[in-house]
N, C-alpha and C positions, 0 to 999 in steps of 0.2 A: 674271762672277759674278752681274751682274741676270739674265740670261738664264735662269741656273740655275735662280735662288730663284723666277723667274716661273714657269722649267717646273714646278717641284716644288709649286708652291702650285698650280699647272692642275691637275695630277698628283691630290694629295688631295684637291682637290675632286670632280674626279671619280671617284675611286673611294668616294668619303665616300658622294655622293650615291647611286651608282648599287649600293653594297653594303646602304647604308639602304633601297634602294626593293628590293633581293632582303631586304632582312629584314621588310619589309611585306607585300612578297608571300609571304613564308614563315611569317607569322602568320597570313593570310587561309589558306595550306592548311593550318597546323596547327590553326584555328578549326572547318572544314571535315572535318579526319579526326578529330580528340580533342574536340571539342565545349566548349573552353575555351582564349581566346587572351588572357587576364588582359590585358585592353585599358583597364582604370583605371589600372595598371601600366607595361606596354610600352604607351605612348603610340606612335602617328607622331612625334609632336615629338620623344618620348624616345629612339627608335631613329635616325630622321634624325640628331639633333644628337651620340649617342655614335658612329655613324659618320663623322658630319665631325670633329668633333673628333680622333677618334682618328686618323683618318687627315692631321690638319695635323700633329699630335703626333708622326707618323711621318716626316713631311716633312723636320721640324725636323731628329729624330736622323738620319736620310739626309744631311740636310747636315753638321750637324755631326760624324760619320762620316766624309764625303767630304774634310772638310780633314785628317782624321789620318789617315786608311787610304788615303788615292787609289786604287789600283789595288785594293783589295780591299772595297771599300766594301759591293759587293752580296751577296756573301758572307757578311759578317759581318753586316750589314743582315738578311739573311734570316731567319738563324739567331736572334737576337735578336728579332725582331717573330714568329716564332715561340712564343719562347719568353715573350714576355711575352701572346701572346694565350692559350698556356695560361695563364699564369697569373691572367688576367683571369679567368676561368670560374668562379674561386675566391666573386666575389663571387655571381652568380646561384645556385651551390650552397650557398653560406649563407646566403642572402636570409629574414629571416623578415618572410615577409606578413600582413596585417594578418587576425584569429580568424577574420572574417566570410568571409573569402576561399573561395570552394570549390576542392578538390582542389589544394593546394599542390603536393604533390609531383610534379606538371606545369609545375610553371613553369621547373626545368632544362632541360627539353625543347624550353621554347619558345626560352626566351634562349642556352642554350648553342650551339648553331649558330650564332646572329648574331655572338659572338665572332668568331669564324673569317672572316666575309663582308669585311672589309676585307682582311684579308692575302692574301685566294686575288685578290680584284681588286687589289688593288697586284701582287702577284706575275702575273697576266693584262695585265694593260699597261702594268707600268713598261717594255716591252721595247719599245714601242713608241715610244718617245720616246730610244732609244740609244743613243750615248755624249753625247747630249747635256746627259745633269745627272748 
């Protein structure tokens, strides 16, 4: 059981960290092609920290999954961390940013994709760590 919650906390951290640094480099090319990457906003700190967190957050429900589903864990796991990362998206599309701000109605554009960047790297190498959590 320590082995597990060791793997699974390796697990979100590295995909926390390494979805946060594809969402840094996904604001440096949206800066680069749209000419606004609302960087008083989407911090580094702020993208880093909602990717690690979200992804310990995931860890958690993966274990605590794994004691009631055993064999079906990943499964239902998936579908679920799907389903709440659309639902996360809900917040960056009603975000109202502050008057001064220019061209708001980019900032969907920027955040909504980051969404997504933790679940595609948990689903990219949870496989890698196989039946072992």
């Amino acid at each position: 059981m320590g082995k597990k919650i060791s793997l699974l906390v390796l697990l979100a951290v590295l995909v926390g960290v390494l979805s946060g640094i594809a969402g840094v480099v996904y604001q440096k090319v949206y800066i680069e092609t749209v000419g606004e990457g609302f960087i008083n906003i989407a911090t580094v700190k702020n993208i880093m920290t909602g990717c690690i967190l979200g992804t310990l957050v995931a860890a958690i429900g993966y274990f605590l999954l794994s004691l009631v589903l055993k064999g079906k864990t990943d499964m239902v796991f998936n579908i679920l961390f799907v389903i709440l990362s659309i639902a996360s998206i809900l917040g960056p599309i009603g975000a109202k940013l502050p008057l001064d701000q220019e061209s708001p109605e980019l900032f969907p554009g920027l955040t909504v994709p980051m969404h997504f960047f933790p679940a595609l790297g948990w689903f990219a190498l949870r496989p890698f760590f196989g039946k072992s959590i």
